[in-house]
C-alpha positions in Angstrom: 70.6 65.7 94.4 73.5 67.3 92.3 74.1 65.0 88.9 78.1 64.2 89.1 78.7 65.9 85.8 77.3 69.4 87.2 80.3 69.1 89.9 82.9 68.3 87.7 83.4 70.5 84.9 86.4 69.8 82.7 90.0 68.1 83.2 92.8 70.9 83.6 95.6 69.7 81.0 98.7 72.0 81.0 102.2 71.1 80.9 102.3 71.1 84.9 99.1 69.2 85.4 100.6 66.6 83.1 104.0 66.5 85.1 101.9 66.2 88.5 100.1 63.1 87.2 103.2 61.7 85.9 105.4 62.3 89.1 102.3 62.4 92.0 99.8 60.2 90.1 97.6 64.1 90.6 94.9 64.7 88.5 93.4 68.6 88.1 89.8 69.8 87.7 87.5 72.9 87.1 84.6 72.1 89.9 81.8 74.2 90.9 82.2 77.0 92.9 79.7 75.0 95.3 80.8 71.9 95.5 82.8 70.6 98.7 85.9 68.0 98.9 83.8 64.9 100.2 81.7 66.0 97.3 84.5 65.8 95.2 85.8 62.8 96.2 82.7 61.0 96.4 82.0 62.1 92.6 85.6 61.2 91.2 85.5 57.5 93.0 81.9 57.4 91.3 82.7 58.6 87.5 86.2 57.1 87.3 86.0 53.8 89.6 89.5 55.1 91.6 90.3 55.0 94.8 90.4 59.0 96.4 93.3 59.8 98.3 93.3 63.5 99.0 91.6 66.5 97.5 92.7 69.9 97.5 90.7 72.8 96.1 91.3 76.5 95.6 89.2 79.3 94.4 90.1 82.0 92.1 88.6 85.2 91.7 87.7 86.6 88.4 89.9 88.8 86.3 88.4 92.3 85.6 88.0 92.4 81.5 86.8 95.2 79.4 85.0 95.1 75.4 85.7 98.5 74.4 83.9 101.1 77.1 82.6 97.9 79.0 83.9 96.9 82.6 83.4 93.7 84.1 84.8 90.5 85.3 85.1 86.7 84.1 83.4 84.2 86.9 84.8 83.2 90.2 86.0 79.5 89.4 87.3 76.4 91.7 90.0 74.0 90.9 90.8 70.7 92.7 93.7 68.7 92.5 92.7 65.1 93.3 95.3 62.5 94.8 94.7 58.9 93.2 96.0 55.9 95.5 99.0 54.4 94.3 98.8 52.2 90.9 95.5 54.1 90.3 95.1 56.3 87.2 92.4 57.8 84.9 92.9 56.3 81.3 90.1 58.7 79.9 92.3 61.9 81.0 93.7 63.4 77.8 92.3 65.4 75.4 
């Protein structure tokens, strides 16, 4: 079995992530490119002790980058953008 932590990389903390929490009670995360929603969920309900509305995930392909004569591209990453139920929040979610 997958350990929680391998599924849920790191918060996403910009100025729109912080808006969506404010105004949608949305929280955004880097996942692995592996992992499913019900994974997802089940992981976020486990680590934060919230109640899982909705998930919504989307992949992104790597950028091409080059280091002088060098071609190649970052890693493929997923993001999810987790719906809490209403009055729920994550304390723990700034930096």
């Amino acid at each position: 079995m997958i350990h929680p932590r391998e599924i849920i990389i790191a918060p996403i903390i910009t100025e729109k992530t912080g808006q969506m929490k404010e105004s949608d009670n949305r929280y955004t995360f880097k996942v692995s490119i592996n992992a499913n929603k019900i994974e997802i969920r089940r992981v976020i309900e486990q680590i934060f002790n919230v109640k899982v509305v909705a998930v919504n995930t989307i992949r992104y392909k790597g950028k091409p980058k080059r280091l002088g004569r060098y071609e190649g591209f970052k890693p493929d990453w997923k993001k999810a953008i987790v719906t809490l139920a209403e009055g729920q929040s994550i304390p723990d979610f700034e930096l």
